[in-house]
N, C-alpha and C positions, 0 to 999 in steps of 0.2 A: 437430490442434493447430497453431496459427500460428507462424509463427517471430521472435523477438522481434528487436525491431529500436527501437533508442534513440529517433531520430527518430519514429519511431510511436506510442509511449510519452510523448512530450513533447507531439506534439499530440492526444493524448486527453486529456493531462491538460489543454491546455488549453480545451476541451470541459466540463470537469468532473473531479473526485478520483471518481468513482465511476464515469467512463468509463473515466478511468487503471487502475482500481484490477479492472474489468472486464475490461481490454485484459491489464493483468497476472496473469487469473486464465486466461486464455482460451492465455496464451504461458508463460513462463520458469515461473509457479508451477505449472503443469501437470508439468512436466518436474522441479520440484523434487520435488511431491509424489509422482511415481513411482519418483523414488532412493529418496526416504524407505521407501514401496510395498517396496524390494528391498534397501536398504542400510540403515540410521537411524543418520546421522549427526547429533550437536547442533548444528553449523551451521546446516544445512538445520532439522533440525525447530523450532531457536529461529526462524528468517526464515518458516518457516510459521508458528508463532504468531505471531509480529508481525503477520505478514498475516490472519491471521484476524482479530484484534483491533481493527488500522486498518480491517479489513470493518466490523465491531460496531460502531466506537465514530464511523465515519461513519454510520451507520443512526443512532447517539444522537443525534450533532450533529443531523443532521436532524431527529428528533420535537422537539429540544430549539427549534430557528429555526421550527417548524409551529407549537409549543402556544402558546398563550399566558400561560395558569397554570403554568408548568413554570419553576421556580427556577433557579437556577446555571447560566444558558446560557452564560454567560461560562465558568468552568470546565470543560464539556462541549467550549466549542470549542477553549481551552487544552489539554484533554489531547487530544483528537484531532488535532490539529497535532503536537503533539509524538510522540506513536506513530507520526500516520504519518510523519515525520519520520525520526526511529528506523528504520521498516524500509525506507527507503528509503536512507538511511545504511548499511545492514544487507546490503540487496540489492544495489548497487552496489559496497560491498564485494564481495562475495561473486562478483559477475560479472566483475571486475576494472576496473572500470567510474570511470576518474579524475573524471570531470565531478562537480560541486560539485549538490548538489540542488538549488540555487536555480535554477541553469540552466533545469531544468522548467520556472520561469515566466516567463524571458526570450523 
């Protein structure tokens, strides 16, 4: 397991939400999902669902910007900003982590 590191995290994301989102499964959610593994607290287990969800619902965005018969893309990429939004609101909370998410894409 890698050790997380903010800056490293800011430029995967800006790589891609699905580098970021790699680079965060690869570091800190590793380490979350193993409290979980020995303790289960709702902090943690709600910021893993976040995270799995912001996983899901960037794979949707995605088929949604690929198809071309595929309705409500707009909506797809509305809710998937906004989850991952949420868990990253959620996990920076959580790491004690002041910086503002937009940061990410400065």
């Amino acid at each position: 397991m890698k050790k997380f590191n903010y800056e490293d995290l800011k430029r995967e994301f800006n790589y891609g939400d699905l580098c970021g989102l790699d680079y965060l499964t690869d570091t800190i959610m590793e380490e979350i999902k193993n409290k979980l593994d020995s303790f289960i607290t709702k902090q943690e287990d709600y910021i893993l669902a976040l995270f799995n969800a912001t996983k899901e619902m960037n794979w949707v965005n995605q088929m949604y910007e690929t198809e071309i018969n595929v309705k409500a893309q707009d909506k797809a990429s509305d809710l998937y900003f906004e989850t991952r939004n949420l868990f990253l609101e959620e996990l920076f909370n959580y790491l004690g982590i002041k910086k503002e998410i937009e940061d990410l894409w400065n």
